[in-house]
N, C-alpha and C positions, 0 to 999 in steps of 0.2 A: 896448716890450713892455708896462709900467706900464701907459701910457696908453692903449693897444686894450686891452687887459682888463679897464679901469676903465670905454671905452666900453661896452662889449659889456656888462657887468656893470648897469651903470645901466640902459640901452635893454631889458633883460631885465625887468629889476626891473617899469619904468616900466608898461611893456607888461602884464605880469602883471596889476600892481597895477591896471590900470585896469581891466580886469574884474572886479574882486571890490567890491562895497561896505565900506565901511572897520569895522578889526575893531575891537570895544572890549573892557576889559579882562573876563576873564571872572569870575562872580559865585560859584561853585562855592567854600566859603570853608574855612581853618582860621583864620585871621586876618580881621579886618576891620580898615579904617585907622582907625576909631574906637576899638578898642582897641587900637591897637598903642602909642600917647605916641610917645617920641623914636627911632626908628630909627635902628641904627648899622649901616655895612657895614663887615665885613672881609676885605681884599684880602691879598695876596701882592706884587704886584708893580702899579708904573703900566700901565694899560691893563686892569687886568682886570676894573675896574668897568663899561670898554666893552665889552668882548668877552664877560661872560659876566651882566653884572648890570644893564642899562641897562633894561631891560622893565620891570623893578622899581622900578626908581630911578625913570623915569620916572610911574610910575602914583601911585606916592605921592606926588611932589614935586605932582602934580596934582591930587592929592584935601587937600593942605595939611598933609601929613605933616610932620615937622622932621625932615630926614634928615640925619646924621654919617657921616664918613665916618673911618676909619681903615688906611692902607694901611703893612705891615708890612717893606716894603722899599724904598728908591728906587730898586731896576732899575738896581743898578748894575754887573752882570756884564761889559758893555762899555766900563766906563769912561764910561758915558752919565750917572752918577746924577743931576747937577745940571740937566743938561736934560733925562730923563725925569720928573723932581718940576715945572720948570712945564709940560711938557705934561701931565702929571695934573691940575696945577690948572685950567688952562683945559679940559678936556675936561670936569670935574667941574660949573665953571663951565654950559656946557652942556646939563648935564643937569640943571642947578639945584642944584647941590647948592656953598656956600660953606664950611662949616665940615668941614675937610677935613687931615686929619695926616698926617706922612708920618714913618717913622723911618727911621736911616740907623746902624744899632745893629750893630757891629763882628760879631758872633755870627750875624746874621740876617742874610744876606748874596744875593742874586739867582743863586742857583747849582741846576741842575739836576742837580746828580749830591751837593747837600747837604741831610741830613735835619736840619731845624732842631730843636731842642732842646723837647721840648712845655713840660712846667715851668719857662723860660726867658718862652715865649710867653704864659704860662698868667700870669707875672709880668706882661708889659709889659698885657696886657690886660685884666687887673686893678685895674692902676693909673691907668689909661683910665676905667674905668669909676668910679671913685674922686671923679672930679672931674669927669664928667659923667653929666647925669641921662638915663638910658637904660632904656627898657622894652623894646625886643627889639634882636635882631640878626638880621644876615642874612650866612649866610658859604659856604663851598663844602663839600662833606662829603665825606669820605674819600676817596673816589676824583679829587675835585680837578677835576673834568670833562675834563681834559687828561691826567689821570696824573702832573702834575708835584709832584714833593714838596714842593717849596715851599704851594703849594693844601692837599696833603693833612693838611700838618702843624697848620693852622690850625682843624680840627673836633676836632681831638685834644685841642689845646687850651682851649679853649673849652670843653669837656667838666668840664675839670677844674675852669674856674672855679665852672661852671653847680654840678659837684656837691659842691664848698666848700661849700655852703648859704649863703656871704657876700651873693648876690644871689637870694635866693629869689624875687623877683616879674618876674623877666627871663624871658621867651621866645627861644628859640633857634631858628633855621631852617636848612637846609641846602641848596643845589641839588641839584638830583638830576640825577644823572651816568648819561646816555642812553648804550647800544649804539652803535656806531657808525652805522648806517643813519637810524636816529631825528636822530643827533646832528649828523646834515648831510643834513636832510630840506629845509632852508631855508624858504621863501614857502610850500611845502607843511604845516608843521606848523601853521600858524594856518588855513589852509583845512581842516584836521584836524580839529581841533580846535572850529572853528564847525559842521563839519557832527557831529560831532558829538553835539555842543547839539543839533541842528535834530530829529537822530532817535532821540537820546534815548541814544545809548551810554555807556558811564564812567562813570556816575552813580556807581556803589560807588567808582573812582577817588579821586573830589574827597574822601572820607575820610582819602585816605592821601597827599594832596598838593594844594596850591593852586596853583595855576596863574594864571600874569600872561601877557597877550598884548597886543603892541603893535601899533597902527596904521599904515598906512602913516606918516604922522604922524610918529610916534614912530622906527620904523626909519630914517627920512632924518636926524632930529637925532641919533639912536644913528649915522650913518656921520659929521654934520660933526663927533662928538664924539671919533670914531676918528679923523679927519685931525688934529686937533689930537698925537696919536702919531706924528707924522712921521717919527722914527728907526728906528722899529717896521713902517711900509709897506714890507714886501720884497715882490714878486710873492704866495708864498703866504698871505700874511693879505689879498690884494683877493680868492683865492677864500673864505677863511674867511668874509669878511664876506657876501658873493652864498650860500652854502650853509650858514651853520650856524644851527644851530634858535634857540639862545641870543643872537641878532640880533635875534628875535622873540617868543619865547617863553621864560619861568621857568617849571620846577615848582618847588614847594618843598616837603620834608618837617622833621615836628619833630629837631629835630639829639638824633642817636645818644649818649646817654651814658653807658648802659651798658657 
C-alpha cells in the first residue's frame, strides 16, 4: 500500500511540476537575510523541521544564512528517542543545517495530551541563547499548525524570554497556522501564490507576513529529508507530504507577545 502511494504521489508531483517553471523564493519582505545574523529554529519534536519548516530553512541555508537549530524533544513517545535524535540529525544534515541540539529533559517529554510547562521552556531557551550568538528565531505560533501542544507551548514561551528584555536585539517569527483548506492546498499554493505576484493581489498581505516558497528543487530535498524519519513514514504522513502547503510554502508573522 506504502509503496503504490508513494508511486502515485511522486508520478503526480512529477507531472504537475513539469508544467510550471520553477518557483523562487518570494521577495515580498518583513525580514531580509541580510539582516537577520544567526538564525535559530525551534522545534517540538524530530521531524518537525521537515514537515513544517524546510522552505525556510532551505532559502536561508542558500542565501548563506548560519542556521541553528534547537529541537525541544527527542520524540520519544514511542520508546523511539535514540533513533528519532539520528534521524533528526541526518534529515537536518540535508537541509544543511549542522549545528543542531536535541534535549531529552525528563519535564518535556513527546506527549500529545501534555501541556509543557512555558516558564520551564522559557528557562531551557534562555540558557540556549546564553551561549549562542543569535539574532532571530524562527518557531510555530500558538496554534502549533497541527493543534498539538507540544508546538503550541513553544510561542508562549519564547514570548516570555523575548519580553525579559534580557535579549532586546532578537527578532522573533512565527508560522502562521492556515484553515484547513489552505492547509492542504499542496502544489497549488506556490501556483497561488506566483500568480498572484503576476496580477498584483496581496500586496497589503506581505505587511503582515513573509512568505518563503520552495522550488521544485527544494520540495524533492524537503521529501529525501522526510525519508530520513523512517519510524515516522506510516501511510498518512506519504499524504501529508503530496498535500500540505507547508511542503512548499512558509508565512511568517512577528511572534505574539503580548
Amino acid at each position: 500500500m506504502a509503496g503504490w502511494l508513494q508511486l502515485v504521489t511522486f508520478t503526480a508531483i512529477a507531472l504537475i511540476s513539469a508544467l510550471i517553471p520553477s518557483l523562487e523564493t518570494s521577495t515580498c519582505a518583513i525580514y531580509r537575510e541580510s539582516t537577520l545574523g544567526n538564525a535559530l529554529f525551534i522545534t517540538a519534536h524530530p521531524d518537525d523541521e521537515t514537515m513544517f519548516f524546510a522552505p525556510t530553512i532551505l532559502s536561508l541555508v542558500s542565501q548563506n544564512v548560519s542556521v541553528e537549530a534547537l529541537c525541544l524533544s527527542n520524540g520519544d513517545s514511542g520508546g523511539l528517542g535514540s533513533m528519532r535524535e539520528r534521524e533528526l540529525y541526518e534529515a537536518y544534515s540535508i537541509l544543511g543545517v549542522e549545528n543542531v541540539r536535541i534535549l531529552a529533559h525528563q519535564q518535556i517529554r513527546d506527549n500529545i495530551t501534555l501541556q509543557w510547562d512555558s516558564k520551564l521552556l522559557a528557562g531551557i531557551i534562555q540558557h540556549h541563547l546564553e551561549h549562542h550568538k543569535i539574532s532571530t528565531i524562527f518557531t510555530f505560533d500558538e496554534q502549533g499548525v497541527s493543534g498539538h501542544p507540544n508546538h503550541a507551548a513553544i510561542p508562549k514561551a519564547l514570548a516570555l524570554v523575548i519580553n525579559s528584555g534580557v535579549y532586546p536585539g532578537i527578532k522573533a517569527y512565527s508560522l502562521v497556522t492556515h484553515p484547513l483548506p489552505i492547509k492542504y492546498s499542496g502544489i497549488a499554493a506556490p501556483l497561488l501564490i506566483r500568480l498572484s505576484h503576476v496580477v498584483g493581489w496581496g500586496k497589503d498581505t506581505c505587511v503582515l507576513a513573509r512568505t518563503r516558497v520552495s522550488n521544485l528543487a527544494g520540495y524533492l530535498t524537503t521529501l529525501r529529508a522526510m525519508r530520513k524519519h523512517d519510524t515516522q513514514l506510516v501511510w498518512f504522513r506519504w499524504l501529508y507530504l503530496a498535500f500540505s502547503r507547508y511542503m512548499w510554502v512558509n508565512d511568517w508573522a512577528p511572534l505574539q507577545t503580548a
